[in-house]
MARGUPA-255048 format. One record per residue (C-alpha): residue number from 1; residue in three letters; chain; x, z, y. Coordinates in steps of 0.05 Angstrom, whole numbers, plus 5000, padded with zeros to 4 digits. Layout:
<rs>
R  num  residuo  cadena    c1    c3    c2
R  NUM      Ala       A     X     Z     Y
...
</rs>
This chain:
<rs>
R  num  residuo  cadena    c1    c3    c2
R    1      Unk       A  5098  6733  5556
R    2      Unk       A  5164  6727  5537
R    3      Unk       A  5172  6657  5496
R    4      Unk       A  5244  6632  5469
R    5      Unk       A  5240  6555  5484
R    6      Unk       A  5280  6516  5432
R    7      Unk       A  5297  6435  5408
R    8      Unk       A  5256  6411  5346
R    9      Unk       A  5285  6415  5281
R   10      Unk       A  5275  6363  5236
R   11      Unk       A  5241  6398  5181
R   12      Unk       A  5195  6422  5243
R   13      Unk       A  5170  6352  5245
R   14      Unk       A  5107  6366  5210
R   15      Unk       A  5084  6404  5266
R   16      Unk       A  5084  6346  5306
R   17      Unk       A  5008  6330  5290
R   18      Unk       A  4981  6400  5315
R   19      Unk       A  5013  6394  5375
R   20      Unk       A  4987  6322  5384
R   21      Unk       A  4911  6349  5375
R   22      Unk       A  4923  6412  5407
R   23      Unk       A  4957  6377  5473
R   24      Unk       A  4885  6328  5463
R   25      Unk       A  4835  6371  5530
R   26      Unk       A  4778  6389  5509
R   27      Unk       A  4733  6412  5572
R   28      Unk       A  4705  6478  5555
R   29      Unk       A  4637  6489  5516
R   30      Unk       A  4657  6412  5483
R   31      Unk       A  4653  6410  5414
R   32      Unk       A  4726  6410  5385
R   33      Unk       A  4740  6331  5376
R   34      Unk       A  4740  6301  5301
R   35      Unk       A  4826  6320  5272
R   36      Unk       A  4830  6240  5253
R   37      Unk       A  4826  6226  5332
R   38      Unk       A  4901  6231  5331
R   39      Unk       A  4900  6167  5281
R   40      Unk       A  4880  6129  5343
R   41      Unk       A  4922  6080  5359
R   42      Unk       A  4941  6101  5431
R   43      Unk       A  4936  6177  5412
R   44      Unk       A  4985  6168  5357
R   45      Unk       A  5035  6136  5391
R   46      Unk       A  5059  6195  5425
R   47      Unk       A  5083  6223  5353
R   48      Unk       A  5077  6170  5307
R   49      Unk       A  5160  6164  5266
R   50      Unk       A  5179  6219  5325
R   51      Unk       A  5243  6231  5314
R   52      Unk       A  5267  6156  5303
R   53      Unk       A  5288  6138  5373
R   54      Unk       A  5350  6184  5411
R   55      Unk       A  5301  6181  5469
R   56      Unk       A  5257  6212  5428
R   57      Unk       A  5252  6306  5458
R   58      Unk       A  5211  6355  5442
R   59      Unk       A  5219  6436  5453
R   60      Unk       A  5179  6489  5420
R   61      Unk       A  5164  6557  5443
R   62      Unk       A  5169  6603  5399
R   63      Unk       A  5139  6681  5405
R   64      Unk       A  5155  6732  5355
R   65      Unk       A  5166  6676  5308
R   66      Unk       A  5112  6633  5314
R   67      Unk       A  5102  6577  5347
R   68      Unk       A  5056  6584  5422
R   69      Unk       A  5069  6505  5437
R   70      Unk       A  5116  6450  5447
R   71      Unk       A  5134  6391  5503
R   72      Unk       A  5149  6323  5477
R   73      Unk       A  5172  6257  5514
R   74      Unk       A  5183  6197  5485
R   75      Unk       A  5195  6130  5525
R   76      Unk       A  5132  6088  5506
R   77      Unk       A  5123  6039  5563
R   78      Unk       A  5144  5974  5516
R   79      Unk       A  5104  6008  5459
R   80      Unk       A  5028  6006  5445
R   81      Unk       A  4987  6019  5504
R   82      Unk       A  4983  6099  5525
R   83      Unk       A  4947  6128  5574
R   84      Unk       A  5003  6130  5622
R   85      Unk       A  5027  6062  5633
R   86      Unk       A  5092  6092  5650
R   87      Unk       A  5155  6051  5678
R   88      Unk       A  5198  6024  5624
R   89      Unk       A  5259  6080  5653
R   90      Unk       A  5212  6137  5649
R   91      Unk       A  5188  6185  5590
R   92      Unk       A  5123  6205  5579
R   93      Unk       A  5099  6283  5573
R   94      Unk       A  5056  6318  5533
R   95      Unk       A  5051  6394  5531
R   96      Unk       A  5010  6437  5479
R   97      Unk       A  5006  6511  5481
R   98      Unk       A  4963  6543  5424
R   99      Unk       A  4902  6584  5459
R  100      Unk       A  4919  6652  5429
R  101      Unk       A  4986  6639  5483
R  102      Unk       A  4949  6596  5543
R  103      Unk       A  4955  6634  5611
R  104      Unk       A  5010  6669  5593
R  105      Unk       A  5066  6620  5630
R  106      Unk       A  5088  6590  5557
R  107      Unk       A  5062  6522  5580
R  108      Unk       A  5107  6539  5657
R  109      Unk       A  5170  6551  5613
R  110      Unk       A  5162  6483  5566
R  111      Unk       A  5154  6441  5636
R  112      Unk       A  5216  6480  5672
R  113      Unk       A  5258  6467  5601
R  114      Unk       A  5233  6394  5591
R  115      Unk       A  5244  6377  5668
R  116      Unk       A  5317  6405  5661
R  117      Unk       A  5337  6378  5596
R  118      Unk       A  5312  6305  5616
R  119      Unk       A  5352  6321  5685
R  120      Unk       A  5410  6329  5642
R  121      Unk       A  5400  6262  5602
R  122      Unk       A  5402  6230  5657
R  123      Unk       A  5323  6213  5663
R  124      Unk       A  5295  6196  5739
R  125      Unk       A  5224  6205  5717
R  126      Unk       A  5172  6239  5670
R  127      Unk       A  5102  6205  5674
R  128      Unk       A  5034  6248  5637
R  129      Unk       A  4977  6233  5639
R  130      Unk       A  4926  6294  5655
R  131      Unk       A  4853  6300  5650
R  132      Unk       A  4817  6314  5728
R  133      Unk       A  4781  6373  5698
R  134      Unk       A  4846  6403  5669
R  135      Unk       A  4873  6477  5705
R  136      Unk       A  4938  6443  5685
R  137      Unk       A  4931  6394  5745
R  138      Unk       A  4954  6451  5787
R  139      Unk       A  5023  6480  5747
R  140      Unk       A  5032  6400  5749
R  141      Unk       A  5023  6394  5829
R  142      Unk       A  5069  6461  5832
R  143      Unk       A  5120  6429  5789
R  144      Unk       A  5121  6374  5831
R  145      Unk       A  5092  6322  5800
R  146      Unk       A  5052  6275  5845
R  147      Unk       A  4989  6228  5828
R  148      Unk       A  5014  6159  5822
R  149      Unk       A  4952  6131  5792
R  150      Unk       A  4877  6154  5778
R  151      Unk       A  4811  6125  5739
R  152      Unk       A  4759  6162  5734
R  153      Unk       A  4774  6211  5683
R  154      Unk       A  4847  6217  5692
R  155      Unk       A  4899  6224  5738
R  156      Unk       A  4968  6190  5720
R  157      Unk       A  5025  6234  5754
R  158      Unk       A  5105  6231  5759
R  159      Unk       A  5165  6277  5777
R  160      Unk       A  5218  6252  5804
R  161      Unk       A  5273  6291  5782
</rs>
């Protein structure tokens, strides 16, 4: 599938919340989780006055005008306590893709755009924050990205770029 991968735009911002509770895994055959779980306190964080901060990125994909999913970073570290526990220096990812466009390689092109854009900002890292269960662990392994951390649930994993 052939997905034009583009910055934000401010009056896109809205958005931001879908992508927060679509990027939330859901292991399949779960019930889909409650919509107010992104009014968590270390859920919301990853959108909450996104925008604000210049270290603030997301990119959308867009196919035949709609939007299959977007990539967001946002340096958190000194924020509210995420999942990721991510070095001050280094962003933390999250990736949505809606599932009409999953397995199609829209979620592959956000990652390659993301990791290049943060390349050319200068960033050494990008920290996420993935679910064991998750297929995703693998584009993240084939990215690159390697498991710096782990509980039982999740693995915490960075690229060095």
């Amino acid at each position: 599938m052939l997905a034009t991968i583009r910055e934000l735009r401010k009056e896109e911002l809205c958005l931001m919340p879908n992508l927060l509770y679509e990027a939330i895994y859901r292991p399949e055959g779960l019930a889909p989780y409650p919509r107010d779980i992104i009014s968590l306190p270390s859920i919301a964080v990853y959108i909450s006055d996104f925008g604000k901060y210049p270290t603030d990125h997301c990119l959308l994909a867009e196919v035949d005008g709609s939007i299959a999913g977007g990539v967001w970073t946002r340096l958190l570290a000194e924020q509210t306590k995420t999942y990721v526990h991510a070095k001050a220096d280094a962003p933390e990812l999250a990736i949505a893709v809606f599932s009409e466009y999953r397995n199609q390689g829209v979620g592959l092109s956000l990652m390659n755009a993301m990791i290049k854009l943060l390349g050319e900002k200068g960033y050494r890292n990008v920290c996420l924050s993935v679910d064991k269960s998750n297929y995703a662990v693998g584009m993240y392994r084939k990215l690159g990205f390697k498991t710096v951390g782990t509980n039982e649930v999740d693995y915490v994993m960075e690229l060095s770029l």
